[in-house]
N, C-alpha and C positions, 0 to 999 in steps of 0.2 A: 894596620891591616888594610889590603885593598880589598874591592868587592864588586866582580864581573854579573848585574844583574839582570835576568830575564822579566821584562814587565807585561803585566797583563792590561796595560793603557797603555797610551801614548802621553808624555810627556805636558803637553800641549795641551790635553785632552783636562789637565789636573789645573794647569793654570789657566787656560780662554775657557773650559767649560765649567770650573770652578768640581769637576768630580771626585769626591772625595773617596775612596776605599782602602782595606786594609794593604796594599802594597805603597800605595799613597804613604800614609800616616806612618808604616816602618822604614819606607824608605827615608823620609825625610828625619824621622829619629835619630836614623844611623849617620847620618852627618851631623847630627849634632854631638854624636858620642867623639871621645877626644878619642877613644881606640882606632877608628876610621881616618885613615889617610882622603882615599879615591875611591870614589865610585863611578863605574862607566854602567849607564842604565840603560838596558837595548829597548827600542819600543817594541810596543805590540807588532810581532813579525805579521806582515798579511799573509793569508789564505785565500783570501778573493781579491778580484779585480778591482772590486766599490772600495774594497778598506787600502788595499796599493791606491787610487786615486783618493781618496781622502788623505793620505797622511801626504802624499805631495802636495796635495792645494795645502796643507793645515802645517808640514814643517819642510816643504820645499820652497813654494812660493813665496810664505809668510815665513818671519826670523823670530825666532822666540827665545835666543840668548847670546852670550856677553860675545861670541866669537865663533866662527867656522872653522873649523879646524883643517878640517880636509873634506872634501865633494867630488862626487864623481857623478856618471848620470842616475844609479839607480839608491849610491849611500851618502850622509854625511855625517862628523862627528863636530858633534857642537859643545864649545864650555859653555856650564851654567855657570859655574864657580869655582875656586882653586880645590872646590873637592867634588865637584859633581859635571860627570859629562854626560853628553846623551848621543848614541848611535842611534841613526834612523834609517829604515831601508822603504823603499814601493819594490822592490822585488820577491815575488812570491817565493816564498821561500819554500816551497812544494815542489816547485820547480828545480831548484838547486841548494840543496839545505845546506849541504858542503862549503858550495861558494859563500855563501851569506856567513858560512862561520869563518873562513878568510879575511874575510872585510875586516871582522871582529877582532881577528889577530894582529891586522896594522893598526886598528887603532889602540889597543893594549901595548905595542908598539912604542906608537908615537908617543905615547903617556908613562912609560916608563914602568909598566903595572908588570913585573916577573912574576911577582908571587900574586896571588887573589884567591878569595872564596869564591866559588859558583855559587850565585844563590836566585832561584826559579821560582817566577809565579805561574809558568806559564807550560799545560801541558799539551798545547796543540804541538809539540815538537818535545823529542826527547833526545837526539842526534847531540845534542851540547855535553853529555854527561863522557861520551865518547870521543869527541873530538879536543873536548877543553882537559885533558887528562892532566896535566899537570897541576890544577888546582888543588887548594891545599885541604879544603873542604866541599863538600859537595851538597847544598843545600836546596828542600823542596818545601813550600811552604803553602799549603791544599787550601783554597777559597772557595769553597762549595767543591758539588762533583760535578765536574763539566758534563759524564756522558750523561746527566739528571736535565741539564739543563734547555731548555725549549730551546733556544735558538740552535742548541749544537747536539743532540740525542738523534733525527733524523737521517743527518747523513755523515755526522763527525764520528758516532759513540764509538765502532768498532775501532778506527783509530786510535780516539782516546782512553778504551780499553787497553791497547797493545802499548801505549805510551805510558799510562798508570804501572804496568806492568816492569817495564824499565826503569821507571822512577822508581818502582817498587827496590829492586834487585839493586840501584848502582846508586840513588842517595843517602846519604848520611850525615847529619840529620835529617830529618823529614819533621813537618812541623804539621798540625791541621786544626784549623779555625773551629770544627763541632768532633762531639767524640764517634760518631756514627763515620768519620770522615776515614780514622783509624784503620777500620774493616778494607778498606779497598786499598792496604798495602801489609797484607797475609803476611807475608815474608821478612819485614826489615825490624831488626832489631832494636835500631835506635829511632824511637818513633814518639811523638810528644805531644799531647795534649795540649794545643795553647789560645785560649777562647781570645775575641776581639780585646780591643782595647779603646780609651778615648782621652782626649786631650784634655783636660780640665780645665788649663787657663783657656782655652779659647771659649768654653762654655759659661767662665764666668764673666769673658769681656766681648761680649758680640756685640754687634752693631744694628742700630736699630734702620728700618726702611720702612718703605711703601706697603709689603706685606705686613710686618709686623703692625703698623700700624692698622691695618683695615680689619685683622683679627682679635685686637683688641677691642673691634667697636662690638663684634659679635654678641648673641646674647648668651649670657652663659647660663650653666656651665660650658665651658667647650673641650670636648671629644677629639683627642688632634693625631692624627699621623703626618711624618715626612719622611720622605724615601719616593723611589723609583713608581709610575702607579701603572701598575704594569700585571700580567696574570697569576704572578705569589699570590697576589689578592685573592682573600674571602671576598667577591663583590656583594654576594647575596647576603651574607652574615651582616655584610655595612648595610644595607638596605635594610636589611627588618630591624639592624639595630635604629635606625633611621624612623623606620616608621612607629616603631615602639616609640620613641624617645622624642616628639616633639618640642619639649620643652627645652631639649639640649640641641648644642652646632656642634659639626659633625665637620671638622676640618681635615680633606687630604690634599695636603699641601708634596708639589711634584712634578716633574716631568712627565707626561702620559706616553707611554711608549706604543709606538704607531699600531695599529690596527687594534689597540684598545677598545672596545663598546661601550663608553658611558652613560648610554642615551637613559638606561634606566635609572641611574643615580640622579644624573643629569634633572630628572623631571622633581626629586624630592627639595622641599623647600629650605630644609636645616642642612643639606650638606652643602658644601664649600669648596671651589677647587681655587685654589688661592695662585696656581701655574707654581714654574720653580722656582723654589728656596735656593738661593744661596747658601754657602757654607758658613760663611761670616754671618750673614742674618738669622740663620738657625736658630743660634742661643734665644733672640727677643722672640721669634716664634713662641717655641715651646716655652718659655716662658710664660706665654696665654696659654696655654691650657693648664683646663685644671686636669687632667687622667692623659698620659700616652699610652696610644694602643699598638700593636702591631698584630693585626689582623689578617696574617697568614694563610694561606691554603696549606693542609699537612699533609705534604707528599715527600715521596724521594729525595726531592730538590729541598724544597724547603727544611729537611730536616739533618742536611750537611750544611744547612745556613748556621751561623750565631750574629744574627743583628746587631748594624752596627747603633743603631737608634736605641737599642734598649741601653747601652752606657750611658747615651747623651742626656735620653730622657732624665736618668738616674741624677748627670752631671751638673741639672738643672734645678734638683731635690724631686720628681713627680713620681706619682706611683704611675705603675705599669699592669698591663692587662692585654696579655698576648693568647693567641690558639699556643699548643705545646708544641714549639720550635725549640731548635738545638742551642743547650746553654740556659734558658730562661729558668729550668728548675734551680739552678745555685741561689736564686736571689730571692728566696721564699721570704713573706712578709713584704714585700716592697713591689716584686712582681706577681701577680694572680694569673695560672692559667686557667683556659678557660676551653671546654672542646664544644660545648654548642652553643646556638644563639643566648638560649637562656641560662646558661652557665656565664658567659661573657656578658648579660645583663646586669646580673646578682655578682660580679664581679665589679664592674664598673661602678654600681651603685653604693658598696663594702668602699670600694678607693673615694669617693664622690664623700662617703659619710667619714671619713679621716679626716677630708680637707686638705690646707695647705698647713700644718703644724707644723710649729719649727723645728721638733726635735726630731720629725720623720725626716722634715727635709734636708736637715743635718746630717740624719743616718744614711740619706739616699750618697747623698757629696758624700761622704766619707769611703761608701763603696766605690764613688766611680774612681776617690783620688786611690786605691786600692789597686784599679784596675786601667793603670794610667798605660801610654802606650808607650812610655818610658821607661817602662818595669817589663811590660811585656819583651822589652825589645833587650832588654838587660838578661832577661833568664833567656833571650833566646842565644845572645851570645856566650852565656856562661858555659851552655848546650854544646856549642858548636864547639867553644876551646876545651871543654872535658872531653874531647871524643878519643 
């Protein structure tokens, strides 16, 4: 099978920025599957001018694979591999959706792809479900709800309301990362519950660094998140869990996404901002901790998330202790929710008096190899040929 894919990244973005996410880790499964011939993977179409001039300095200027295929001024299609290509546009596609899906037909073209699956991470656009009519399946696959989400709720929601809506009516499958995700496609029949996933060999062979090592020197216990640190964050909940907990370090390890306010955490002595984690270094992180937290805000957004750190932690054997975000109930005994300060205290402290036991940390691995994105990626195609 071929498979014409809409990405919510750019390509580029996955290998110079090392960012890991659930389109990431499926798409590159699916070329590992022998059922997969070709995949042509379109970047992130821009909507604005900053993201058109970023992905030209990032896959115009700069070459990030084995061959160019074809270029023109505003597209090119690149091999990565005898089974993976990538179409990149700085053409705002707001401007000319039509055209942009043109381009996408020479390079299907060139590549020989007749037959393909459509399969969509990406709903700032929904014009592909209409124009790409000959595919042979039509696939949507929900990663949060964009109109929840802060950068795009302002001035995108109504769009991405009217585009939900078509996806609603013209995909089949439809797949979605939490089950709250479900509700905002009323209509479609073939609809499917399918929570994140995680790699486990990579969990068992990461690589050690400069972070890992400086959080091993920490004093412990240590309290650890990674991920984005950005406004999902409970900041306040860290803070008193902070001030309560002097004897513990408080590690958020992360990119700080701009106009963040750290100044208050900033001033506490046991927390940590170690900058970002690589994906590869991960594994020896979390490793030092003893408890992963995912210390959420419970809103809207957050509760069409299913994190992807709560498998990892798992894939490392740790307990977990999260506010009640989407997914975290399946994993009773191993994850604690927790809704206020002193609930996530008496939480942390339950995980803390377990320890690192082998047989927990055994049952943790066993879930994650459960919930491999190998398997996930297997039931999704099992989906897509029963239809």
């Amino acid at each position: 099978m071929n498979i014409l894919m809409f990405n919510m990244s750019e390509y580029s973005e996955w290998m110079r920025r090392d960012i890991p996410n659930r389109n990431r880790h499926i798409l590159f499964n699916l070329l590992k599957n022998d059922q997969v011939e070709k995949i042509l993977a379109v970047d992130f179409m821009p909507f604005t001018f900053k993201r058109s001039a970023r992905i030209y300095k990032d896959n115009f200027i700069a070459d990030f694979g084995v061959k160019t295929l074809r270029r023109n001024l505003t597209s090119k299609l690149t091999k990565i591999s005898d089974k993976l290509y990538v179409h990149s546009t700085i053409k705002t596609a707001f401007d000319d959706e039509d055209g942009a899906y043109n381009k996408i037909d020479k390079d299907l073209a060139i590549l020989g792809m007749n037959k393909y699956i459509l399969w969509s991470y990406y709903p700032m656009f929904s014009g592909y479900f209409d124009h790409f009519k000959t595919a042979t399946a039509s696939v949507f696959d929900a990663v949060d709800n964009w109109m929840e989400h802060p950068n795009f709720e302002a001035h995108y929601r109504d769009r991405l309301r009217k585009n939900y809506e078509v996806i609603d009516k013209k995909a089949s499958p439809i797949f979605t990362v939490s089950k709250d995700l479900l509700d905002i496609f009323p209509e479609n029949k073939n609809k499917h519950w399918i929570p994140n996933g995680v790699d486990c060999y990579h969990f068992l062979h990461g690589k050690s660094g400069a972070i890992s090592k400086k959080v091993s020197e920490l004093k412990r216990p240590i309290i650890g998140y990674i991920g984005i640190i950005q406004e999902r964050l409970d900041f306040e909940l860290i803070s008193i869990l902070a001030k309560n907990n002097p004897d513990k370090s408080f590690v958020l390890g992360g990119p700080v996404w701009k106009g963040v306010d750290l100044s208050n955490l900033e001033k506490l002595p046991n927390i940590y901002f170690p900058g970002k984690v690589n994906y590869n270094e991960s594994p020896k992180v979390m490793a030092e901790f003893d408890v992963g937290i995912i210390p959420h805000r419970v809103n809207k957004f957050t509760s069409s998330m299913n994190p992807l750190k709560l498998y990892e932690y798992l894939a490392v054997g740790l307990p977990v202790v999260t506010t009640p975000v989407a997914g975290t109930e399946e994993f009773a005994g191993h994850v604690k929710q927790a809704s206020t300060p002193k609930e996530f205290q008496s939480a942390i402290e339950e995980a803390l008096s377990q320890g690192k036991k082998k047989e927990l940390v055994e049952e943790r691995k066993k879930i994650a190899k459960k919930n491999s994105w190998r398997q996930k990626v297997g039931e999704m195609l099992r989906l897509i040929q029963s239809k």
